[in-house]
C-alpha positions in Angstrom: 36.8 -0.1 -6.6 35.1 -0.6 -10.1 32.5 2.0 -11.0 28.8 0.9 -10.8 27.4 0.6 -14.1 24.7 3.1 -14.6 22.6 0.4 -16.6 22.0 -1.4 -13.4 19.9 0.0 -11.3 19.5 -1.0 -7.3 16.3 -1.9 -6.2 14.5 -0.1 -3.3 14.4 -1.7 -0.5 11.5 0.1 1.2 12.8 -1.1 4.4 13.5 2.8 5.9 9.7 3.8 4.4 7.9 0.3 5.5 9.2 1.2 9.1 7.8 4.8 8.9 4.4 3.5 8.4 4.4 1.2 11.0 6.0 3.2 13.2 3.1 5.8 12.6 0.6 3.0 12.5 1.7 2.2 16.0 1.1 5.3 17.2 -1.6 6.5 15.6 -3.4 3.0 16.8 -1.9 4.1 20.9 -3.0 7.2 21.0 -6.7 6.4 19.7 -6.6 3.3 22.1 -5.7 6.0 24.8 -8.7 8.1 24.1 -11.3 6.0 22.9 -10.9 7.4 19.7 -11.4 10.9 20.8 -7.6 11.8 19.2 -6.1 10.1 16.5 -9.4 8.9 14.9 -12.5 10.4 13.9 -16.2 9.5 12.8 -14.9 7.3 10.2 -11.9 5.4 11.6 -12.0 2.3 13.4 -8.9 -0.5 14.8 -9.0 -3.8 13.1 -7.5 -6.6 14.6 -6.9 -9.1 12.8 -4.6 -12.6 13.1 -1.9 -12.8 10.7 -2.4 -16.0 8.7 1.3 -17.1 8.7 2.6 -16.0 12.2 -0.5 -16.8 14.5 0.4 -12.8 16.2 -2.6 -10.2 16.6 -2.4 -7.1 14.1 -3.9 -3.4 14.3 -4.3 -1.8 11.1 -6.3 2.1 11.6 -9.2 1.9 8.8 -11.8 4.0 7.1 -14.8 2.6 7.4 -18.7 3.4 6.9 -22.1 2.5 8.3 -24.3 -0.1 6.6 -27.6 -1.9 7.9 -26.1 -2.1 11.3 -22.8 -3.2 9.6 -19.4 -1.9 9.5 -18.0 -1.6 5.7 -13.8 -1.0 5.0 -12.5 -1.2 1.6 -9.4 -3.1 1.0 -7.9 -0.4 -1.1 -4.2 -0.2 -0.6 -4.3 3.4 -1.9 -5.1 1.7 -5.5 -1.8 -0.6 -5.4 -1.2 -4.0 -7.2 -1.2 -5.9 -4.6 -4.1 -6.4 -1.8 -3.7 -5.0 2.1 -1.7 -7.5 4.1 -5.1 -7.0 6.7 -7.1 -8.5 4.0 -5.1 -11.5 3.1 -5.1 -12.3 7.1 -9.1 -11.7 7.1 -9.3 -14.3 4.3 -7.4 -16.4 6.0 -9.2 -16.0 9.2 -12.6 -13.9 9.0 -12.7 -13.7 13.1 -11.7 -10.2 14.1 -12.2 -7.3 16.3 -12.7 -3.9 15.5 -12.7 -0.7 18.0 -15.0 1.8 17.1 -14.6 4.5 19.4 -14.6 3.6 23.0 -16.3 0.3 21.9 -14.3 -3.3 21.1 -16.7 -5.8 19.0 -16.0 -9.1 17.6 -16.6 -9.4 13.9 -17.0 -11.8 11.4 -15.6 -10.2 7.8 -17.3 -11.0 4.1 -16.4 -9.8 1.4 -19.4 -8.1 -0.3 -20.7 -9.7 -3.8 -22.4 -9.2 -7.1 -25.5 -6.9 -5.9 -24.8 -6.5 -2.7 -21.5 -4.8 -3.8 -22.8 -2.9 -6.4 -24.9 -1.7 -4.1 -22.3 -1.0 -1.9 -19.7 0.5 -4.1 -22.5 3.1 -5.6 -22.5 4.5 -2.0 -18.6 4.8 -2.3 -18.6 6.2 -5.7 -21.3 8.9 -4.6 -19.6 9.6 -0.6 -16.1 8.4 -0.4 -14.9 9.3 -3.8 -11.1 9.0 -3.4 -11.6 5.0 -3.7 -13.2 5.8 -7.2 -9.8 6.9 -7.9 -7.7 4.1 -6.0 -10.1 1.8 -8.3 -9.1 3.9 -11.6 -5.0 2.9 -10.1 -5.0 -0.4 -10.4 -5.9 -3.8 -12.3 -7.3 -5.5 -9.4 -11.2 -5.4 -7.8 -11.2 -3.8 -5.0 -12.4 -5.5 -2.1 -15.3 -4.1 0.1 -15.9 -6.2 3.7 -18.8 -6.4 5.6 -18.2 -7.0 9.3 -21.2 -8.3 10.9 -21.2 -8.0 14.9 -21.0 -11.6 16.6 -23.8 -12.4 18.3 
């Protein structure tokens, strides 16, 4: 068998990693379901639901999230990565949502937050929530903030 040559280097796959995560997403997303939040959550986590744009299927992603004006606010950070949060392409895609907040399941509508409105917003990140101050010093991109606004 010929020797691989050390020049060429094998991409990762990310397959063994990518199933980690949603394995834990999974289950941290159960067990707050379970409680109403009580374990596996906290004051700043919520479930969004979301439909994904390509396969039609519902999808729980476990968020931060803060309180605005009688709004919920996440921030499409990805952890400062290149690319935007698979959550947030489906949201663009489809803006109708839920989110579980505690022991409480609401239907949103998501926006993403503009020109004063997320200054605004993002000064109350930069001042409370600093670690996306640092996701935004990461990457290239603008990171998204979303209002969700309760249906009525």
């Amino acid at each position: 068998m010929p020797a691989q040559d050390p020049a060429v280097k094998k991409k990762p796959s990310g397959g063994v990693g990518k199933s980690l995560q949603r394995a834990f997403m999974k289950g941290q997303v159960s067990l707050y379901r379970l409680t109403n939040g009580k374990v596996g959550g906290g004051e700043h986590l919520l479930i969004l639901t979301t439909t994904g744009r390509k396969s039609g299927v519902k999808r729980d992603t476990p968020l931060f999230f803060f309180r605005d004006e009688g709004h919920h606010i996440i921030i499409a950070s990805a952890g400062g990565a290149e690319k935007h949060p698979t959550w947030w392409l489906n949201l663009k895609s489809n803006p109708q949502a839920t989110i579980q907040v505690g022991a409480n399941v609401i239907p949103v509508t998501a926006q993403e937050a503009e020109g004063t409105e997320r200054e605004r917003l993002w000064s109350i990140i930069a001042d409370n929530y600093k670690q996306f101050v640092g996701y935004q010093k990461r990457t290239t991109r603008t990171i998204p903030v979303i209002v969700l606004t309760p249906n009525a």
